[in-house]
C-alpha positions in Angstrom: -46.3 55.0 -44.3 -46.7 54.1 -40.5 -43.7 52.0 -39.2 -42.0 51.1 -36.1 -38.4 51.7 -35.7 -35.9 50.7 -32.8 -35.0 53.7 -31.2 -32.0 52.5 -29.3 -31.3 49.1 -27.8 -33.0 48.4 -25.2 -36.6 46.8 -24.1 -40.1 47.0 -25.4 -40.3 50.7 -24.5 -37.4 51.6 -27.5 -39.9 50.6 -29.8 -41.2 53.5 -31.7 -44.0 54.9 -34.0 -42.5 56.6 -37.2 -43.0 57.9 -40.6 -41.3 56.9 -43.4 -41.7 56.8 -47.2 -42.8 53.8 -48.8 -40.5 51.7 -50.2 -40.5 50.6 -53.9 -40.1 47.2 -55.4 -36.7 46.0 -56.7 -36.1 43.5 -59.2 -37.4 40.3 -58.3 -39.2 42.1 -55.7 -42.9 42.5 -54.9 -44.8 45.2 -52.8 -47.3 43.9 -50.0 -49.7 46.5 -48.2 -48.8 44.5 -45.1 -52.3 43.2 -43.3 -50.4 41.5 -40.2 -46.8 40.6 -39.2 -45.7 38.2 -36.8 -43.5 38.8 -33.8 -40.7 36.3 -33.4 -37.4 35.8 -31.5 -35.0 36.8 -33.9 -37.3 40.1 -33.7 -36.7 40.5 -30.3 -33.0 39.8 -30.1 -32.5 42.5 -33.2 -34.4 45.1 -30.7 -31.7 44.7 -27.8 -28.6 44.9 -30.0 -27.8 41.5 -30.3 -29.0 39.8 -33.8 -28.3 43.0 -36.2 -29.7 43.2 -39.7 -27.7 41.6 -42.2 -26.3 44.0 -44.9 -28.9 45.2 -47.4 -31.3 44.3 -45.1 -34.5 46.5 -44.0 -33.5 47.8 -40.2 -37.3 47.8 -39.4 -38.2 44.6 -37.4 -40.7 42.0 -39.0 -39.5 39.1 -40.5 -42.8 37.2 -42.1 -45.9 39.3 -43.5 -49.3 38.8 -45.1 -50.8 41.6 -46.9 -51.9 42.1 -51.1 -49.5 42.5 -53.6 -49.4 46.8 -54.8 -46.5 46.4 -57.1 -44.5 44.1 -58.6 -40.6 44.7 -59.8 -38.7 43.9 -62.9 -38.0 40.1 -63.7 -41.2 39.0 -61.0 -43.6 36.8 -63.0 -45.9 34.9 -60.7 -47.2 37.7 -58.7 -49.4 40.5 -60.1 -51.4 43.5 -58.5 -54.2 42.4 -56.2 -53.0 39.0 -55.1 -52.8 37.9 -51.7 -49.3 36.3 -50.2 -47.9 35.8 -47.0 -44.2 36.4 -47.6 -40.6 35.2 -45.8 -39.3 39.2 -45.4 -36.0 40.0 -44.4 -36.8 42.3 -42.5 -39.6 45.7 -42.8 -42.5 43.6 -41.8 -43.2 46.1 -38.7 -44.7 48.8 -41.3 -47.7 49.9 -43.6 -45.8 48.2 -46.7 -43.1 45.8 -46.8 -40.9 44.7 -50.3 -40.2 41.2 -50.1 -38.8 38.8 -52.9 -41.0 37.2 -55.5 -39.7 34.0 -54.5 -40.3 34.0 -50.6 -44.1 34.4 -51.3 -46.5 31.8 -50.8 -50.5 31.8 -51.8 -53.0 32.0 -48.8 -53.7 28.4 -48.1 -57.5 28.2 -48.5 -59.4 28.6 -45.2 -56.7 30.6 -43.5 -57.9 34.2 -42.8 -56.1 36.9 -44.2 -54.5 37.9 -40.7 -53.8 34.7 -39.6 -51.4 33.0 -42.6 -48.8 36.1 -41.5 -48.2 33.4 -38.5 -47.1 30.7 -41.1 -43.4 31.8 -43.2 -41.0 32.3 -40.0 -42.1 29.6 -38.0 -42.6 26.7 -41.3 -39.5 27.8 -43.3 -37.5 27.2 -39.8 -39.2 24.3 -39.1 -39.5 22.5 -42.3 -35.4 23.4 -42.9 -34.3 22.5 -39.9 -36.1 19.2 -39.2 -37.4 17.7 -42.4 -34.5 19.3 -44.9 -31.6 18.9 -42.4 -32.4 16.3 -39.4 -34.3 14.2 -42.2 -37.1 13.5 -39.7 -38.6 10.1 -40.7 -42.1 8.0 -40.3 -42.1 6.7 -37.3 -39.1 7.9 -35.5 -39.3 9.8 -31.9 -39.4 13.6 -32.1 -38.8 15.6 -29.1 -40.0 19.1 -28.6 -39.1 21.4 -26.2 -41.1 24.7 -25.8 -44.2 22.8 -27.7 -46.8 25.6 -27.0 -45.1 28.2 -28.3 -44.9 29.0 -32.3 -41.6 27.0 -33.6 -43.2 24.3 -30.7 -47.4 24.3 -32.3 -45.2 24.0 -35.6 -43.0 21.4 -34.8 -45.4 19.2 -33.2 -48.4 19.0 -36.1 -45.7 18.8 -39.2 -43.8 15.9 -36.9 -47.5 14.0 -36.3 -48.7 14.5 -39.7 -45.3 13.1 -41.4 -45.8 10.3 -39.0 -43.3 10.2 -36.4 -44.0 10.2 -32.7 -43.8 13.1 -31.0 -43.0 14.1 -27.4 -43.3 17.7 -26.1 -42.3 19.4 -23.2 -44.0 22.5 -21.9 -45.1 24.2 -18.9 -47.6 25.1 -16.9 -50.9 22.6 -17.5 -52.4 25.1 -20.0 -49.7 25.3 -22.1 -49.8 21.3 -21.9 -52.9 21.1 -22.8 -52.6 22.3 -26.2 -49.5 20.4 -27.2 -51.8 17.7 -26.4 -54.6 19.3 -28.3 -52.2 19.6 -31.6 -51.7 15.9 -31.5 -48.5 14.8 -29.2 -48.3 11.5 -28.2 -47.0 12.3 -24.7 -46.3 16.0 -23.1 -44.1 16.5 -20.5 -44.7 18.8 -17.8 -41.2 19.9 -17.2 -41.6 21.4 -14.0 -43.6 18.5 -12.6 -41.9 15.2 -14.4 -38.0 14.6 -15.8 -38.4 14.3 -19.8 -35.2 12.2 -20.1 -36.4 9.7 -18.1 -39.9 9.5 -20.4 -38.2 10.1 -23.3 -35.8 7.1 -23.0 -38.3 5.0 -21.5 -39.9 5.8 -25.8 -37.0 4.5 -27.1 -35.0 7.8 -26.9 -35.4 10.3 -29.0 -34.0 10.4 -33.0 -35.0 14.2 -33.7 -34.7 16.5 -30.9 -36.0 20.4 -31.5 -35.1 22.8 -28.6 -35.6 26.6 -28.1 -34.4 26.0 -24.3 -30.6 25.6 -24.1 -29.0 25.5 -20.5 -29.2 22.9 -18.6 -31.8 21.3 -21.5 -28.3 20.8 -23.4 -26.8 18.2 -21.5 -30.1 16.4 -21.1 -30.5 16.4 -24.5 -27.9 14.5 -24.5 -29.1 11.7 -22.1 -32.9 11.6 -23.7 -31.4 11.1 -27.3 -31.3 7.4 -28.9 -27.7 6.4 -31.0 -27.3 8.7 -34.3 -30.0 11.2 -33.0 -29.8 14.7 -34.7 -30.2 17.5 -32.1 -31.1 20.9 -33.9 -30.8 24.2 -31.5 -32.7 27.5 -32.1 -32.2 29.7 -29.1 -31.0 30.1 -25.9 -34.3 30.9 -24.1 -32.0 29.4 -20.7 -28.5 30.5 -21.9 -25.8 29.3 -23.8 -23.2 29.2 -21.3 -22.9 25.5 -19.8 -20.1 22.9 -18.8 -21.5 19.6 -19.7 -19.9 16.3 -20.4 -19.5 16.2 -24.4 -18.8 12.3 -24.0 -22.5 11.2 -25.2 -21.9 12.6 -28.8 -19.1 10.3 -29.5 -20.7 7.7 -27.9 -24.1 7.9 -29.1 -22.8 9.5 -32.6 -25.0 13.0 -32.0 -25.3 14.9 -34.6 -25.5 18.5 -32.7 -26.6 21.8 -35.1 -27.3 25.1 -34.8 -29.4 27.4 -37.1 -30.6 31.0 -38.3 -32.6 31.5 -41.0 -32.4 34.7 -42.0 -28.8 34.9 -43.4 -29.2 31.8 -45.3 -29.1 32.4 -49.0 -32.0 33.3 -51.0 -32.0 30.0 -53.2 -31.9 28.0 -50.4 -35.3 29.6 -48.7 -37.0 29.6 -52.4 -35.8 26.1 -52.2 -38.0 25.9 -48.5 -40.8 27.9 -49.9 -41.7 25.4 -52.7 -41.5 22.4 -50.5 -43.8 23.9 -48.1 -46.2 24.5 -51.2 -46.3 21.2 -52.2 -46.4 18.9 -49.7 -47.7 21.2 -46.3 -50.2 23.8 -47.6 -52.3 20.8 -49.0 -52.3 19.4 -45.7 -53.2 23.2 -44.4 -56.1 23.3 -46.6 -57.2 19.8 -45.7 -57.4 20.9 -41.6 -54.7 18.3 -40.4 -52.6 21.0 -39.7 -54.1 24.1 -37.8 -52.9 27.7 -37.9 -52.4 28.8 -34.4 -52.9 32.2 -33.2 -52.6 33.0 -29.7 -52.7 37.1 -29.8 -53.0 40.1 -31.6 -52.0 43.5 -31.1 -52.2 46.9 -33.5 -49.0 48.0 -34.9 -48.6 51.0 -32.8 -48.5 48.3 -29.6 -45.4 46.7 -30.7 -43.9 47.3 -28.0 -46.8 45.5 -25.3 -46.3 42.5 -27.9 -43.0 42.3 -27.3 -43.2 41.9 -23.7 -45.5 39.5 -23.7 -43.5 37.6 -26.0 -40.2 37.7 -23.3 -42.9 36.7 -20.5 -43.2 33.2 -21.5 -46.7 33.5 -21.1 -48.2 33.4 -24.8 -49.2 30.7 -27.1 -49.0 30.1 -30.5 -48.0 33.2 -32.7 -48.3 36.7 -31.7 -49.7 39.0 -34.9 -49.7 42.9 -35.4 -52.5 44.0 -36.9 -51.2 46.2 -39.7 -54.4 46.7 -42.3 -56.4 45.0 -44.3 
């Protein structure tokens, strides 16, 4: 099968066409003939050395496919040849085929292409998790959204409107404003043009706070959020390396998290992937939640979606084009 593997560490360019032999199911596994695969940041941080594979893990890149089901292991008893899935991987989603457990596999929602629903696992599971499962994101409570254009933000901002809070996202330039806007949040925040904690606390302050950002967003987090808000951090997209004044979390009771996905046990994501059945892909199906696309490339351009993915200058997910 055609793959891309990680040469070395290093940028885009490392990224490399190969050969390999396609893998084989393994109990409680099922085998996709991979039709797209997003690109996300964990993706990116694995190609320069500094997220490695967790053990047992594929070393191919590609952390969320969508594809038909080839083969199914021992023990697997929902899937069957011939069905279509877009699938939570733990890697091997860069590739012709990808094994992926039984579990982590969710139906196409109806009236989301093919291509398209391999945009949904990495960004929902993460999203749903983190803000709904952990921060306990409420009706009517002020969510703030840094990064809102991009794929965690497009995510974050139409699950937070149609659970009913308020949300307020920050983005920049206009364009990427303008779709926050377009996805449904109450107030966007041209970051480069207008100070977020002063519009944020003018709301109220915030109660869930989602940031991709860190740096100097970290301390100003602090300052936009309302008493007992629950701050989750992502990434670094700024750096992690600040000296701020830690007073406001005793004071205002912050809860402050951090969070990866990928090394978090398998029960717990099954545990994600059935609540995203139930109570999101309906609202999928029903068009109050859009799937976003922003660009495509073919597998063998990995590497020229990967630098558009470090520009800053994309929107929504960024799918390879694998088959199908």
């Amino acid at each position: 099968m055609q793959a891309i593997e990680i040469s070395r560490p290093g940028g885009p360019e490392v990224l490399t066409p190969v050969t390999r032999p396609r893998p084989e199911p393994a109990p409680g596994e099922v085998l996709v003939r991979v039709a797209a695969t997003g690109v996300n940041g964990p993706d990116l941080m694995q190609r320069k050395g500094l997220y490695p594979a967790p053990a047992g893990a594929s070393d191919l890149l590609g952390l969320e496919v969508s594809g038909e089901v080839i083969a199914v292991g021992s023990q697997v008893q929902r899937w069957s040849a011939g069905d279509q899935v877009t699938a939570l991987a733990n890697g091997g989603g860069y590739a012709e085929y990808c094994a992926v457990d039984a579990e982590l596999c969710l139906p196409i929602p109806k009236g989301v292409a093919l291509r398209d629903a391999a945009g949904l696992p990495e960004t929902f599971f993460t999203v749903w998790s983190n803000v709904f499962m952990g921060a306990g994101l409420a009706a009517g409570e002020t969510f703030l959204v840094h990064g809102g254009a991009g794929g965690i933000g497009t995510t974050a901002i139409q699950l937070g409107k149609a659970f009913g809070a308020k949300v307020i996202a920050t983005d920049s330039p206009q364009e990427r404003c303008r779709i926050c806007g377009d996805l449904g949040a109450d107030r966007v925040v041209d970051y480069r043009q207008e100070d977020f904690v002063e519009i944020v606390r003018q709301a109220g302050g915030a109660n869930v706070i989602l940031d991709i950002v860190g740096g100097a967003n970290i301390e100003k987090n602090f300052k936009a959020a309302s008493h007992d808000c629950r701050i989750i951090q992502l990434a670094f997209a700024a750096g992690s390396k600040v000296d701020i004044n830690l007073m406001p979390v005793l004071l205002k009771r912050l809860t402050y998290t951090g969070s990866t996905l990928r090394t978090r046990p398998a029960a717990f994501k099954a545990r994600i992937a059935r609540e995203l059945e139930e109570k999101v892909w309906p609202l999928i199906e029903r068009g109050a939640i859009r799937v976003v696309t922003g660009r495509t490339f073919p597998l063998a351009e990995a590497a020229g979606a990967h630098a558009l993915m470090e520009s800053s200058g994309h929107t929504g997910k960024i799918l390879l084009l694998v088959g199908g």
